[in-house]
N, C-alpha and C positions, 0 to 999 in steps of 0.2 A: 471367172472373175472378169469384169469389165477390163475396158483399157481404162480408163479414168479410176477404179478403183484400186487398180494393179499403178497406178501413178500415183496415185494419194499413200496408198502404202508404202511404195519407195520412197517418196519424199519425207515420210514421219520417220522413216527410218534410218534413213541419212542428218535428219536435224537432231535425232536425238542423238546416233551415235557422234555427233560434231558436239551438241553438247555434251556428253561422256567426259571425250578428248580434253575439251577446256576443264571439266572438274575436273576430272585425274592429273593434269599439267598445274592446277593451282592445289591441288594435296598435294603432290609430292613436292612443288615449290614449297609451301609451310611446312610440311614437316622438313625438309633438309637444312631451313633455316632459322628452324626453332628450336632451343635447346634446351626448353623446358621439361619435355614429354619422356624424359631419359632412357628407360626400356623397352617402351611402346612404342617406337620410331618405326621399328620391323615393322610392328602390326601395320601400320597406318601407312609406311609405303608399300609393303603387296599388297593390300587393298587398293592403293591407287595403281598397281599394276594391271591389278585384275579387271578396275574400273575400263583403263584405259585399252586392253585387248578387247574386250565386251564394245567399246565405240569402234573400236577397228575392225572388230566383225561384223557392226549395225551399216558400216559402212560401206563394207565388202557384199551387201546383201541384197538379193534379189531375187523377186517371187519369182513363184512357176507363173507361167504364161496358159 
């Protein structure tokens, strides 16, 4: 892999996992403060957990060289 291709890919993969982080930080913001969703709250904060480790490892990520 080039160096410029080996950079384009680190960087999409840092923007996305930063976008991740913001959706998973604004699920689990609406669901803890909405109190309409009664049962379903579990569902929908482990999924923004899951969201939010999936950005955290987009971010920790870096190709082979």
């Amino acid at each position: 892999m080039s160096e410029s291709t080996s950079y384009l890919v680190t960087l999409a993969g840092k923007m996305i996992g930063i976008a991740l982080i913001i959706m998973s930080g604004l699920m689990l913001y609406y669901t803890a403060t909405t109190s309409s969703l009664g049962k379903f709250d579990v569902i929908f904060i482990f999924l923004g957990v899951v969201v939010l480790i999936v950005g955290i490892v987009l971010l920790l990520f870096k190709p082979k060289e």
